[in-house]
N, C-alpha and C positions, 0 to 999 in steps of 0.2 A: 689410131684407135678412134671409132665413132661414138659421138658423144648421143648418149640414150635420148629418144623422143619421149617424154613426158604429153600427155592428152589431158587437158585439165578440164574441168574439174575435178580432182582424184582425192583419194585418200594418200596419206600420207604420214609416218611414223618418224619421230624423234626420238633419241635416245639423251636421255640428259642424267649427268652423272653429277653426285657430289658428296658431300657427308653427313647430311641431316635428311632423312627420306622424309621426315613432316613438317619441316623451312619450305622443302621444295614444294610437297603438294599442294603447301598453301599460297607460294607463289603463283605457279601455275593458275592455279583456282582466280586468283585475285587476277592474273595479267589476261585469263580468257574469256573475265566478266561471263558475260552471257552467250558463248560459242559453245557448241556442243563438241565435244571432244572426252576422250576415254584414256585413264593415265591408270597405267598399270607398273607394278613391283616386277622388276625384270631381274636384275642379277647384284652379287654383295660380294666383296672382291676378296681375297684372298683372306688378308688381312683385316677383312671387316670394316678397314678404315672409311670409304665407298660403297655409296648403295647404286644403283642404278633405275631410272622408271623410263618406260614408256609414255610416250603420247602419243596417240593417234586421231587426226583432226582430218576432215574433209578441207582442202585447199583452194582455191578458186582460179591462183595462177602460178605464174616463178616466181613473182615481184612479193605476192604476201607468202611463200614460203621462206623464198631469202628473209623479210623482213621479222617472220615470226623465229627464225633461225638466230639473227642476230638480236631478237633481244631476251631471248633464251639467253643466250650466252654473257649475256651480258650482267644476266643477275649475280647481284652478290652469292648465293647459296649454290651457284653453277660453276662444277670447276669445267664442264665439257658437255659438249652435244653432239651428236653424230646424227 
């Protein structure tokens, strides 16, 4: 299987899941200071337990995608990011 060429600088969406959709957006908010990026209400899971948002950010390379990747995930209010 060939692994996708990525052209940077691109856009680029995150999906970040968890159970407080207003923990999250105010993480986001705080951890993008001054980045321009657009975080949208994506999907509420079955059980409502789960919300899900969008973020969509312009990226510069791989190295600040992995990095903003991992510290998405890393927050306390994130149980998952794709």
């Amino acid at each position: 299987m060939e692994k996708k060429i990525i052209k940077y600088p691109c856009q680029w969406s995150f999906r970040i899941i968890g159970k407080n959709k207003g923990v999250m957006r105010r993480a986001v908010a705080e951890y993008m200071n001054n980045t321009t990026y657009q975080l949208t209400a994506s999907n509420l899971s079955r059980s409502g337990k789960y919300v899900s948002l969008n973020l969509e950010l312009a990226v510069l390379n791989e190295d600040v995608r992995n990095r903003i990747y991992i510290d998405l995930k890393s927050m306390p209010c994130v149980k998952m990011v794709l």
